[in-house]
C-alpha positions as CSV (number, residue, x, y, z in Angstrom):
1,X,-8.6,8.3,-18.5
2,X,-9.0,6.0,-15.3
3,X,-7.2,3.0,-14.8
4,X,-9.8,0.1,-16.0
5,X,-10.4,1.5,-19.6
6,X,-6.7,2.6,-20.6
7,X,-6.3,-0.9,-18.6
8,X,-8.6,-2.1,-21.8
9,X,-7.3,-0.3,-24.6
10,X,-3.9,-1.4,-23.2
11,X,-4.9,-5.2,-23.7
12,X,-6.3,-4.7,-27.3
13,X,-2.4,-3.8,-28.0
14,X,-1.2,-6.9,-26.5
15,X,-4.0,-8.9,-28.7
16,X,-2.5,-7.0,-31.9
17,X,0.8,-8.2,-30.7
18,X,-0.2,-11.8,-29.9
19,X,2.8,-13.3,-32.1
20,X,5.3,-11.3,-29.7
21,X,3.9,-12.6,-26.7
22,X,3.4,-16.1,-27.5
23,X,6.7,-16.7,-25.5
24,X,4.8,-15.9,-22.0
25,X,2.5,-18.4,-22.3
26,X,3.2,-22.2,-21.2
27,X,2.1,-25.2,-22.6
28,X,0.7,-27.3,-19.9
29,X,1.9,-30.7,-21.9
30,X,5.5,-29.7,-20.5
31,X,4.3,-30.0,-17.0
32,X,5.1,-32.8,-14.8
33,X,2.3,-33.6,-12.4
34,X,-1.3,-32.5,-12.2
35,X,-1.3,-28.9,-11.9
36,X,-4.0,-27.0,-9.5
37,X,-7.5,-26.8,-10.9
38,X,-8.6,-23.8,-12.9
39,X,-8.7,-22.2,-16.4
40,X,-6.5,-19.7,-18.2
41,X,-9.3,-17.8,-19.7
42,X,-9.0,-15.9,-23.1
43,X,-6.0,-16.6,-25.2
44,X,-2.4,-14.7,-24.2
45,X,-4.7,-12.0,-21.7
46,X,-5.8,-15.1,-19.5
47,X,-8.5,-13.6,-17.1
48,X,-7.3,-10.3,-16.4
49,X,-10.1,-8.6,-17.7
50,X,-12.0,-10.3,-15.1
51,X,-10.1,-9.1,-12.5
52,X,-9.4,-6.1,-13.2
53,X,-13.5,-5.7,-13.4
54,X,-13.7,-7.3,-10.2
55,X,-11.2,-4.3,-8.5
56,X,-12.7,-1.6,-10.2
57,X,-15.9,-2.3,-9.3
58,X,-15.0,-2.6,-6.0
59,X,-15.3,-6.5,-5.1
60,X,-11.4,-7.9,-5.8
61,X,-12.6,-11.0,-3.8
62,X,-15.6,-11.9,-6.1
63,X,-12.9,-12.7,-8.2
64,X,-10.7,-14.9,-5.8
65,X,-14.5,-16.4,-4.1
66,X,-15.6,-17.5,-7.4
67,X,-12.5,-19.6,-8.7
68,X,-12.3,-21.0,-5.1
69,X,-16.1,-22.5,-4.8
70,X,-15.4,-23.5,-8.6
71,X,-12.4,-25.1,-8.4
72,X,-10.6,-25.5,-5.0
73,X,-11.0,-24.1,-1.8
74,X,-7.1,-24.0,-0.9
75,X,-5.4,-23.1,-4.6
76,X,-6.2,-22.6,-8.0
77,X,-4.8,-21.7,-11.3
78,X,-5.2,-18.8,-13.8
79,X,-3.8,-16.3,-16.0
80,X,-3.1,-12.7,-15.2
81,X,-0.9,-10.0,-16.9
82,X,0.7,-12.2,-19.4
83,X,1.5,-14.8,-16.7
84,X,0.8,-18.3,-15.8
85,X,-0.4,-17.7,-12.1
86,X,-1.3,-20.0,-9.0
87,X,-3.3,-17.9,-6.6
88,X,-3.2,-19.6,-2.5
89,X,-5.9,-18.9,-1.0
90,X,-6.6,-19.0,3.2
91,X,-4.4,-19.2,6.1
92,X,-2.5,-22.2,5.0
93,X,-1.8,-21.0,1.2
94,X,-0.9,-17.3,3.5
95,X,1.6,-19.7,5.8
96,X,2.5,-21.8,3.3
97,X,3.9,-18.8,1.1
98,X,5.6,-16.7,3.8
99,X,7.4,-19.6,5.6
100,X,9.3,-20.4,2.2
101,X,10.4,-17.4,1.1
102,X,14.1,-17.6,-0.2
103,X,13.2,-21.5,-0.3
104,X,10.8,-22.1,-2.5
105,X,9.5,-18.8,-3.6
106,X,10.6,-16.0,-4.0
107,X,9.4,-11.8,-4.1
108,X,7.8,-10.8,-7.5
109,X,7.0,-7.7,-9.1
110,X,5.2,-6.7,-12.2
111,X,7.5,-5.6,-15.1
112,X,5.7,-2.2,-15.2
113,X,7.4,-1.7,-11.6
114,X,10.6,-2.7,-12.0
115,X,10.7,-0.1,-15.4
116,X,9.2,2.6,-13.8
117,X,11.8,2.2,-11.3
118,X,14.6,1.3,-13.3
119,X,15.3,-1.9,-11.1
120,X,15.9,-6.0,-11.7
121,X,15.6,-8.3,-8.9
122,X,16.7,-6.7,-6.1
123,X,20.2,-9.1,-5.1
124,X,19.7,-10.9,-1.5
125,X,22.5,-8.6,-0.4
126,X,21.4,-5.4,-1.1
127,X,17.5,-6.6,-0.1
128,X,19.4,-7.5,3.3
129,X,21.4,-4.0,3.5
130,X,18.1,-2.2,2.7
131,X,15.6,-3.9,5.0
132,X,18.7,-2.9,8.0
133,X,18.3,0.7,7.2
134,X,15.1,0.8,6.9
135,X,15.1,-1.4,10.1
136,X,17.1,1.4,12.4
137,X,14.7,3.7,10.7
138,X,11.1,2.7,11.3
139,X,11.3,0.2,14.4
140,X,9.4,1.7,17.1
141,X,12.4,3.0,19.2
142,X,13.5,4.7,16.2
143,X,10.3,6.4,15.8
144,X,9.9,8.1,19.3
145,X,11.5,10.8,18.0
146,X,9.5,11.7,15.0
147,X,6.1,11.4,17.2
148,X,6.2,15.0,17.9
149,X,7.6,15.9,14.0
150,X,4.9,14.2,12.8
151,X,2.5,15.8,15.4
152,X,3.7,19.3,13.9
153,X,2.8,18.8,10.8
154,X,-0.5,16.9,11.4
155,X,-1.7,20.3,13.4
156,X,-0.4,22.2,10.1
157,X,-2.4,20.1,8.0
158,X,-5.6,20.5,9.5
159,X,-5.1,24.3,9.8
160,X,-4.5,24.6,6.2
161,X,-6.8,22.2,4.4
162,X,-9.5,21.3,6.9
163,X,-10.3,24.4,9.4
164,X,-12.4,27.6,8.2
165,X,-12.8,25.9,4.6
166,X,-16.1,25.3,3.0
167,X,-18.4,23.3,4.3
168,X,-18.2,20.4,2.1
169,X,-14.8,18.7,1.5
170,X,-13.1,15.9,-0.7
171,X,-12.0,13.3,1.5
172,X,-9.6,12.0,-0.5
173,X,-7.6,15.1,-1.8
174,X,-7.1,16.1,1.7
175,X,-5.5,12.5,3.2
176,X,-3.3,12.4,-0.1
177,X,-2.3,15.4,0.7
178,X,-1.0,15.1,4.7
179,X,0.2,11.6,3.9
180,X,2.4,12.7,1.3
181,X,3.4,15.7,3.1
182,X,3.9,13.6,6.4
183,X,6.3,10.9,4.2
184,X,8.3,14.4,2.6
185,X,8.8,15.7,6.1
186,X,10.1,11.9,7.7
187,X,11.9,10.4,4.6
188,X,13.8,13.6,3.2
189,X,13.1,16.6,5.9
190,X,11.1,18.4,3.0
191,X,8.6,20.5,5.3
192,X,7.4,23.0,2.6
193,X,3.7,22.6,1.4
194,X,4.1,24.1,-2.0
195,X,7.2,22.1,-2.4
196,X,4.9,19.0,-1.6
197,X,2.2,19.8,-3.9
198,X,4.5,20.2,-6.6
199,X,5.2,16.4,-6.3
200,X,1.4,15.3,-5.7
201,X,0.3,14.4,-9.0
202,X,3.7,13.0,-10.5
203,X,3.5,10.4,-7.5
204,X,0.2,9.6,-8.2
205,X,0.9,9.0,-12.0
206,X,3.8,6.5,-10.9
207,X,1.5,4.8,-8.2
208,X,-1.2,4.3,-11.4
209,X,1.3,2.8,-13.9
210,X,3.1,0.8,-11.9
211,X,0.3,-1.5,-11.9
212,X,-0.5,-1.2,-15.3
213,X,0.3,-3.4,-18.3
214,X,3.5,-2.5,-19.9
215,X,2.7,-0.8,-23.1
216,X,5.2,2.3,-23.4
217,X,2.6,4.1,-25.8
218,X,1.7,7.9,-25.6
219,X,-1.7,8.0,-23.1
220,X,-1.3,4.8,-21.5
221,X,-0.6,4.5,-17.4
222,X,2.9,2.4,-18.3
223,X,4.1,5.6,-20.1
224,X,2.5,8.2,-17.4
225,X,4.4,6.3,-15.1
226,X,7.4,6.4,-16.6
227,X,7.4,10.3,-17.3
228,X,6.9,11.4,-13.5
229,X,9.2,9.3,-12.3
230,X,12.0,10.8,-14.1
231,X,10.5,14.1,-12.8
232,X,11.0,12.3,-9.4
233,X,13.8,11.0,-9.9
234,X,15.6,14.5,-10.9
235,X,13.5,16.3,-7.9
236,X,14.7,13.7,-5.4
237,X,18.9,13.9,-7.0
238,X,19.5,17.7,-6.4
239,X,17.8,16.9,-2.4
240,X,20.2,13.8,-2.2
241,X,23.4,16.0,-4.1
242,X,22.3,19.1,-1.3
243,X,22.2,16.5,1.6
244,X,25.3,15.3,0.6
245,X,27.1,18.7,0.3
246,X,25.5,19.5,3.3
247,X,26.9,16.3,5.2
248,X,30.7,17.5,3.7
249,X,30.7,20.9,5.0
250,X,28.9,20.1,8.4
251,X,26.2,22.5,8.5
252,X,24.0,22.3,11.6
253,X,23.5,18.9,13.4
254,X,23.3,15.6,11.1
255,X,19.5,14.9,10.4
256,X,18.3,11.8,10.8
257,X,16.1,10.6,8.2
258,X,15.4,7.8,5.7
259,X,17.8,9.7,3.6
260,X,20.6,10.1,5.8
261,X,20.7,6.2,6.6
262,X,20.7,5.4,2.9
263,X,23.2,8.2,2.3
264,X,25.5,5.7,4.6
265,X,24.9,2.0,3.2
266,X,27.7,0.6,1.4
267,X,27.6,-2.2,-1.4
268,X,29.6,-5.6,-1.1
269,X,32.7,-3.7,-2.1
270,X,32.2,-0.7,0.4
271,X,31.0,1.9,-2.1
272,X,27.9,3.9,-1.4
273,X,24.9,3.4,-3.1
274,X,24.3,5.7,-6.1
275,X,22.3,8.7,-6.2
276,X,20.1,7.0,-9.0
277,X,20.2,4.1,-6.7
278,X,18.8,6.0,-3.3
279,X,16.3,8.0,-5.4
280,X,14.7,4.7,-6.7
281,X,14.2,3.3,-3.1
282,X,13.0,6.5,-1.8
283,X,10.7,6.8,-4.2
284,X,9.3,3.4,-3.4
285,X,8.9,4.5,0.1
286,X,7.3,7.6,-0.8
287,X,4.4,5.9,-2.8
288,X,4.3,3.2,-1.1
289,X,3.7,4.7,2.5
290,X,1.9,7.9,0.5
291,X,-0.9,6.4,-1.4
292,X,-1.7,3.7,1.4
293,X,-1.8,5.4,3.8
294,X,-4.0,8.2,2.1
295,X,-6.6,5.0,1.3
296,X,-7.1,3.9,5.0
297,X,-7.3,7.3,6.2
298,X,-10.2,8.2,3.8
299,X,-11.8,5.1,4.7
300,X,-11.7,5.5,8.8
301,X,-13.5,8.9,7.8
302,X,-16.2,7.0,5.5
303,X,-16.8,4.3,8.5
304,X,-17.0,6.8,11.2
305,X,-19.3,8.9,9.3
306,X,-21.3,5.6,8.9
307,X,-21.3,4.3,12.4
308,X,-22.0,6.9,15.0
309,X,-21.5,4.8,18.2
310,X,-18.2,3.8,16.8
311,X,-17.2,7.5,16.0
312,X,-18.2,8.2,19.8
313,X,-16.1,5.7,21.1
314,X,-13.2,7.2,19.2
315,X,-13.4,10.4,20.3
316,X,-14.0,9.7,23.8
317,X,-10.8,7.7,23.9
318,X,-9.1,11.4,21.9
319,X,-10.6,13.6,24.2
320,X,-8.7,11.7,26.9
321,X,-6.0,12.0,25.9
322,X,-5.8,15.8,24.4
323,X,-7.2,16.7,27.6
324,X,-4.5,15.3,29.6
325,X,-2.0,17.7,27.7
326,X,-0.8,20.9,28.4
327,X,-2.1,23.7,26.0
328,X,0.5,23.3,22.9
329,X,2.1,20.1,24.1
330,X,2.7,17.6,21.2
331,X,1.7,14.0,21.3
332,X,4.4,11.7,22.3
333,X,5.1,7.7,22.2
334,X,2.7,7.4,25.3
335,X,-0.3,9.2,24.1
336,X,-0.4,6.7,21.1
337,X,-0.4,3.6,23.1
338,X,-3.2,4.6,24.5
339,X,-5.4,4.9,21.5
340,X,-6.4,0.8,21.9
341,X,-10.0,1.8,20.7
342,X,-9.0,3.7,17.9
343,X,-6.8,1.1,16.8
344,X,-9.3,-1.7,16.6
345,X,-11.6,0.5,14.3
346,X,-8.5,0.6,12.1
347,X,-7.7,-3.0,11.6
348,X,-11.1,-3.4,10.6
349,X,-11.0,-1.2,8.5
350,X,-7.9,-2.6,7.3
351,X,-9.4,-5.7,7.3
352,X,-12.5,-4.7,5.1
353,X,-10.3,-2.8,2.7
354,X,-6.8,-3.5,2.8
355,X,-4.5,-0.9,0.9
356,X,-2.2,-3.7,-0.1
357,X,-4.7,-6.4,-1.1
358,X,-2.1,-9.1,-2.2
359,X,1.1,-9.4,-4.2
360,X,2.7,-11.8,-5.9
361,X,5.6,-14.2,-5.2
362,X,8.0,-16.3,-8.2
363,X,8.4,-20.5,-7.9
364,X,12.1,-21.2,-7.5
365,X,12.0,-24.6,-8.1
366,X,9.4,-26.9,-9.1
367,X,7.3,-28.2,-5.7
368,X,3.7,-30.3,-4.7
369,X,1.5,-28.1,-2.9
370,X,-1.8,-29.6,-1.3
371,X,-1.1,-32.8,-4.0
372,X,-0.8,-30.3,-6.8
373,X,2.4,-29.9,-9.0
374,X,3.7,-26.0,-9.1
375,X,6.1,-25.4,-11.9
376,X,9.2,-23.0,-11.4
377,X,9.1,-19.9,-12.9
378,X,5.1,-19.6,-12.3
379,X,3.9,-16.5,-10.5
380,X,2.4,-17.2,-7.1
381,X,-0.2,-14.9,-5.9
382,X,-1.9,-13.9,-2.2
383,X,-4.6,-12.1,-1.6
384,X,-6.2,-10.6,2.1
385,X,-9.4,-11.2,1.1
386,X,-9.6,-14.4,1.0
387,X,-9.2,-14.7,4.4
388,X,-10.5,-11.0,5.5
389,X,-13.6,-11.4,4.2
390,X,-14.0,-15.6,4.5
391,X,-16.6,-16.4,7.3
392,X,-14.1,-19.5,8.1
393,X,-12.1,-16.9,9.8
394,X,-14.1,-14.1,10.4
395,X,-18.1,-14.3,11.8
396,X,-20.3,-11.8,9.6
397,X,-17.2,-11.3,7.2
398,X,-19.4,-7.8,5.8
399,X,-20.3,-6.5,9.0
400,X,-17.9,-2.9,10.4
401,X,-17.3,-4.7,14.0
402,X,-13.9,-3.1,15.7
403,X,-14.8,-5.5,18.8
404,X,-13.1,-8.4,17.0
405,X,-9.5,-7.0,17.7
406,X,-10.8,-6.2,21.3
407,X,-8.1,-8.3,23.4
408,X,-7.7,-10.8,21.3
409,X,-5.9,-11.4,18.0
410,X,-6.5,-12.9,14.8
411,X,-6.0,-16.4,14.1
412,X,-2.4,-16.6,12.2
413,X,-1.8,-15.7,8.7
414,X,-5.4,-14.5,8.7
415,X,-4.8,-11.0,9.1
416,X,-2.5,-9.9,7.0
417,X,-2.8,-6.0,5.8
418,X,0.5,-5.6,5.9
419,X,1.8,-8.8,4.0
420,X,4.2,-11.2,6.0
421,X,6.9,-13.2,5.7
422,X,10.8,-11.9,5.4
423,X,8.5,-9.2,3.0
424,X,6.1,-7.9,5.6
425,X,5.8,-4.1,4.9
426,X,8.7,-2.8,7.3
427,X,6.3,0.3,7.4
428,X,3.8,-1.1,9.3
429,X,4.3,1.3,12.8
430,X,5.0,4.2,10.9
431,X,1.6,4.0,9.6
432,X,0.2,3.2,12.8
433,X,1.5,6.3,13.4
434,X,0.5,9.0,11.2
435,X,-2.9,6.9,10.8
436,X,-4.0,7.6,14.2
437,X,-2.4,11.3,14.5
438,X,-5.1,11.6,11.6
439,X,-7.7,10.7,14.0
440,X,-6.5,12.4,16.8
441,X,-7.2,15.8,15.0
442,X,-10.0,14.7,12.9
443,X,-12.4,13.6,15.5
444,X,-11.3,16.8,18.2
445,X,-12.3,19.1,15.8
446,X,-15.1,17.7,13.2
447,X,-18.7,15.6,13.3
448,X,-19.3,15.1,9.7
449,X,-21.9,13.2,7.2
450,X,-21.4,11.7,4.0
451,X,-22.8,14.0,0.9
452,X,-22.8,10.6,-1.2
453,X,-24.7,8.3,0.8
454,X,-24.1,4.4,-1.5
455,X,-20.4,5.7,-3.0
456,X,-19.0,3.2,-5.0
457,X,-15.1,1.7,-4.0
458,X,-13.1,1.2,-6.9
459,X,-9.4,0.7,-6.9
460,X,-7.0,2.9,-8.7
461,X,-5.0,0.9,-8.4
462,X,-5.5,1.5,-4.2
463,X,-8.9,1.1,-3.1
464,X,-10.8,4.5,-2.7
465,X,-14.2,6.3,-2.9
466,X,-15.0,6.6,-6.8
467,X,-15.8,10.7,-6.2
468,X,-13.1,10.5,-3.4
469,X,-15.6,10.7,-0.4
470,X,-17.0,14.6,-0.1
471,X,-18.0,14.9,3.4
472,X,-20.3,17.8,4.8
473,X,-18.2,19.4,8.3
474,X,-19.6,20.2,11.3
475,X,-16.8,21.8,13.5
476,X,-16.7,20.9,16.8
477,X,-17.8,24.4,19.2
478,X,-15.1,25.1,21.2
């Protein structure tokens, strides 16, 4: 059942239930000030029909566009999963919301998140301890190492799923498939395929309910969710109890992965995290830098299918570079910084269709924004599109046109696939990364046309192809 209709038979529950979640709702009498233009929409499920329509059919920001030309350019209200929400919209509401994080606002998640996950509110503390590790982990230095690693497996990748295959291929099955093995191999130094298939479809079952409305009933996404990620979650304890026997009798040199850095955070007391507590966090990683990933590959593929000069430039700039190599010599640190060109075409595709198209933050404390009274407790909501795809900031907002990152950047907050603020995704290189490894193989070996000419983009819940983008191959002769 896709997301959108068990995403409807979900809200008929909460209608049934009205009486139980009267509590969510606020009554605006209570509220001191004028509070931001807008409507709540139905009674208790607000207007989250109308935006979940708006994703799956693939237009999220015909839902932002149309409150803002309705009610206000710079912030509205409205009511989304149960929740009394003010959504900030442009490079000011952007700025605005990640200059006062951990003063006025605050990180928010959906409940179906923290549930799936077994998690609260992550304390300040342990957000701090976690962002370090992650920190040593994933900066750029840190990563130099793993270029090659990552390399490997790339070249694996291709050989096994793309080369000597039939003709036609399913876009999206294949980039889930290196992107999750890619995260296995980095995060926990799991390098077996069969081993990585086996936790394909349970991670795509938690990345679908942890979006979803929180009804723990048998066939809905919440309870999906749930189930795999207790099959994670006991997959992922006997790696961590291994690691950690492995670590006590000294076998081989330490490896230095996500894992191993967790393995040695301490809480305020000096204990080590949990086992429960390191599976949780990896497994946030894992979908997180999995099914994001996978979305942005797919749709570099659809765009270069769709724009031959731009494809040309691509592989120019790869051909370069793989024939500046010796036969069998991995890439390295160097060879990425000089894919400029290839890096433009994916920050507009990032800016077209961001994986992450917004998130939501929690008032602290009631505060006036743009004259407008914001009561604590209300959710706060971003979105990229309303600046990625607002002609204010971006000429010909529709139009694929990589020259716009050509040696010059964005105006601030205007860009913002990756978030910002003290929450910016601390992934963000790594997926530079394996994104254009991706390309490096895919354009050496493979011209290829779309077999689904006007494919539809729906999100679910990360934007994607709806019949996950079958391409016809045509190998490179060699």
């Amino acid at each position: 059942m896709d997301i959108f209709y068990a995403s409807m038979i979900s809200l008929l529950f909460v209608v049934v239930s009205f009486a139980l979640h009267l509590a969510f709702y606020k009554s605006n009498a209570a509220v001191k000030g004028k509070l931001p233009p807008g409507k709540k929409g139905w009674l208790v499920i607000g207007e989250t029909l109308e935006f979940l329509a708006a994703a799956r059919n693939g237009h999220p920001e015909r839902f932002i566009f149309d409150r803002m030309a309705r009610f206000s350019s710079q912030v509205f209200r409205t009511s989304l999963i149960l929740e009394d929400v003010v959504v900030f919209c442009g490079s000011a509401g952007n700025k605005f919301l990640f200059s006062n994080e951990d003063k006025l606002v605050r990180a928010w998640r959906v409940s179906s998140l923290d549930k799936i996950f077994q998690i609260n509110q992550i304390p300040k503390t342990e957000y701090i301890k976690l962002k370090k590790a992650l920190s040593n982990f994933l900066l750029p230095e840190a990563l130099h190492r793993y270029v090659p690693v990552m390399d490997l497996v790339t070249q694996k990748h291709f050989k096994n799923e793309w080369e000597d295959k039939n003709e036609i291929v399913v876009t999206c099955e294949l980039t889930s498939n290196l992107t999750l093995w890619l995260a296995c191999k980095v995060f926990l130094s799991i390098d077996e395929p069969e081993r990585v298939k086996h936790l394909s479809v349970p991670f795509k079952s938690v990345a679908r309910g942890m979006f979803s409305l929180p009804i723990d009933l048998p066939g809905t996404l919440f309870r999906g969710g749930i189930n795999a990620a207790k099959f994670i979650r006991k997959e992922l304890a006997a790696v961590i109890k291994q690691r950690k026997t492995d670590l006590i009798n000294a076998k081989g040199a330490p490896i230095q992965d996500l894992l191993s850095q967790l393995l040695l955070v301490t809480d305020e007391d000096g204990n080590k995290w949990t086992e429960s507590n390191i599976a949780n966090k990896i497994m946030g990683m894992v979908v997180a830098s999995h099914e994001n990933m996978s979305s942005v590959c797919a749709f570099v593929v659809k765009y270069l299918a769709e724009f031959p000069e731009v494809y040309q430039g691509v592989y120019t700039e790869q051909m370069e570079i793989a024939n500046s190599k010796e036969l069998g010599e991995l890439l390295n640190w160097n060879d990425i910084s000089k894919m400029k060109y290839s890096w433009n075409v994916v920050c507009e595709v990032l800016r077209l269709v961001p994986p992450t198209q917004a998130s939501f933050r929690e008032a602290v404390t009631d505060f006036v924004y743009n004259g407008y009274s914001i009561p604590k407790g209300w959710k706060l909501y971003w979105s990229a599109v309303s600046t990625h795809k607002n002609p204010e900031y971006f000429a010909d907002p529709e139009k694929f046109d990589p020259s716009r990152f050509d040696g010059k950047a964005p105006a601030p907050y205007t860009f913002i696939p990756f978030g910002g603020g003290h929450h910016i995704c601390p992934g963000k290189e790594y997926a530079r990364l394996q994104i254009l490894m991706f390309m490096h193989h895919l354009v050496r070996k493979f011209k290829w046309e779309k077999v689904v000419p006007e494919e539809k983009i729906i999100a679910n819940p990360f934007p994607l192809p709806a019949m996950g983008l079958p391409i016809r191959l045509c190998p490179h002769q060699t």
